[in-house]
C-alpha positions as CSV (number, residue, x, y, z in Angstrom):
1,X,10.8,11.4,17.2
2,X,9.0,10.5,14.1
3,X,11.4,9.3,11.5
4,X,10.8,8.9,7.8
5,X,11.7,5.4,5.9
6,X,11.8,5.6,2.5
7,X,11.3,3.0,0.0
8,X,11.1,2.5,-4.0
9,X,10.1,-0.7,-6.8
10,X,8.9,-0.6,-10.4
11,X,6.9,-2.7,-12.0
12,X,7.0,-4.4,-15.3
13,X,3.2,-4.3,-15.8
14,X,0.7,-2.0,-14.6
15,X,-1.8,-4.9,-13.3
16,X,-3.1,-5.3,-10.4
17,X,-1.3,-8.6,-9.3
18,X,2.3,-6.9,-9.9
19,X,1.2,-3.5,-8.2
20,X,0.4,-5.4,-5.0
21,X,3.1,-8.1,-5.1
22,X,5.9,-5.2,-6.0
23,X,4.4,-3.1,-3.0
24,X,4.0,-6.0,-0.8
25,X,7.7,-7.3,-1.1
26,X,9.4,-3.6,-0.7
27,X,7.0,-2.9,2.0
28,X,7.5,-6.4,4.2
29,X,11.5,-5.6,3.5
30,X,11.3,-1.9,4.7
31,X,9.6,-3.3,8.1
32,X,11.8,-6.5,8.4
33,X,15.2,-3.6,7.9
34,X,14.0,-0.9,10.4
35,X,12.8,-3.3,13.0
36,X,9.2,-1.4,12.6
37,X,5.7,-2.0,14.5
38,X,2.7,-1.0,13.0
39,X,1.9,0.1,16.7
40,X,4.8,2.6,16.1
41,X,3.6,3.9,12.7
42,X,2.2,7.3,12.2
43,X,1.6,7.4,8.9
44,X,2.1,5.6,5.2
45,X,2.3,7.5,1.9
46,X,2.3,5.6,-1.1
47,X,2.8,7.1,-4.3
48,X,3.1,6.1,-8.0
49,X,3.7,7.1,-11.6
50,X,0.9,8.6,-13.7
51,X,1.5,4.5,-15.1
52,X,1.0,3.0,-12.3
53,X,-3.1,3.4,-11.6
54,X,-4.6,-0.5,-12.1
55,X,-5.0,-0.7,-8.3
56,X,-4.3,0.8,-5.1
57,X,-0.8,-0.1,-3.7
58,X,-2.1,0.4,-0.6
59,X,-3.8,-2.6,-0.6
60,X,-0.9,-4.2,0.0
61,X,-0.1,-3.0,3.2
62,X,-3.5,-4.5,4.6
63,X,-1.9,-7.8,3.8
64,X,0.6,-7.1,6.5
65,X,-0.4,-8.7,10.1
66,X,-1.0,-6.0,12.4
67,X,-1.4,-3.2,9.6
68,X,-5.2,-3.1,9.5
69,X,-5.5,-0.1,11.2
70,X,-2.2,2.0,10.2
71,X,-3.5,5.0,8.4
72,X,-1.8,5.0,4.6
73,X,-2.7,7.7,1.5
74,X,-2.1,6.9,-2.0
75,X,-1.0,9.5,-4.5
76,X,0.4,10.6,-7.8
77,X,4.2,12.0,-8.5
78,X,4.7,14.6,-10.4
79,X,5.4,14.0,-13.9
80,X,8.9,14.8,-14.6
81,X,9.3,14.4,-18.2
82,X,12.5,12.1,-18.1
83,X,11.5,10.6,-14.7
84,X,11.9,7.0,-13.8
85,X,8.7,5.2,-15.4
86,X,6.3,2.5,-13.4
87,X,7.4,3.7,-10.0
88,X,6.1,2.5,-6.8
89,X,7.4,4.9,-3.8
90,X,7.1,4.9,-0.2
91,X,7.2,6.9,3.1
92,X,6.6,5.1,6.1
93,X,6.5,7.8,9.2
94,X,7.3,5.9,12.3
95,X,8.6,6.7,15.9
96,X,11.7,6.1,16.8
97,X,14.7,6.3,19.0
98,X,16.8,5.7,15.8
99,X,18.9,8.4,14.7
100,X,17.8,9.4,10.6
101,X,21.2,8.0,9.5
102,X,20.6,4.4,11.2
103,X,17.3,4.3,8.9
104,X,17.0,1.6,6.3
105,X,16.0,3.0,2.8
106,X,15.1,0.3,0.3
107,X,15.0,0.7,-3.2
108,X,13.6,-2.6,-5.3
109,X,14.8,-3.3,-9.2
110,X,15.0,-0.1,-11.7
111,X,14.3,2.1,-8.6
112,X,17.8,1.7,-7.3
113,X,18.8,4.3,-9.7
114,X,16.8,7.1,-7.8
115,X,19.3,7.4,-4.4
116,X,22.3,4.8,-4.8
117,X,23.5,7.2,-1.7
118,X,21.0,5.5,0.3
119,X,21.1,2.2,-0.5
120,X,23.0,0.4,2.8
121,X,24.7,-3.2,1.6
């Protein structure tokens, strides 16, 4: 079964150094929660805010051991007039024996906001 885990951070700056260190500690978190191997990923989507576009967040993932060859697409949201600002979000696809409710979703500083329902303490 392929499972998605979902995952969200904002940034304070839209510069490359907080893009990728954002991206990088809600990604590492999102693996360490869900117990995931990059041999069991099928996908990653990445996608940011119209005001997020200094660098590729998927860069980040590359920084992960193991992750080199783990295909991953960066995107645009749509832009919700009144949506959360300087928003990092992402869907890891990854098979799984886990039922969908057992799935770790992590949301990261102002992104909280965007599914407290989610949010496992």
């Amino acid at each position: 079964m392929i499972r998605g885990v979902r995952g969200a951070t904002t940034v304070p700056r839209n510069t490359e150094e907080e893009i990728l260190h954002h991206t990088y500690e809600l990604l590492v978190e999102m693996v360490q929660q869900n117990e995931i191997k990059a041999s069991d990923v099928a996908s990653v989507f990445i996608s940011t805010t119209e005001d997020v576009n200094n660098t590729f967040p998927a860069r980040a993932l590359r920084k992960l051991e193991g992750w080199t060859y783990v295909p991953v697409m960066c995107m645009n949201e749509i832009a919700v007039p009144g949506s959360l600002p300087m928003c990092i979000r992402v869907m890891i696809h990854v098979n799984t024996n886990r039922d969908q409710r057992d799935m770790h979703h992590i949301y990261h500083h102002q992104a909280v906001k965007l599914r407290p329902d989610l949010t496992k303490s």
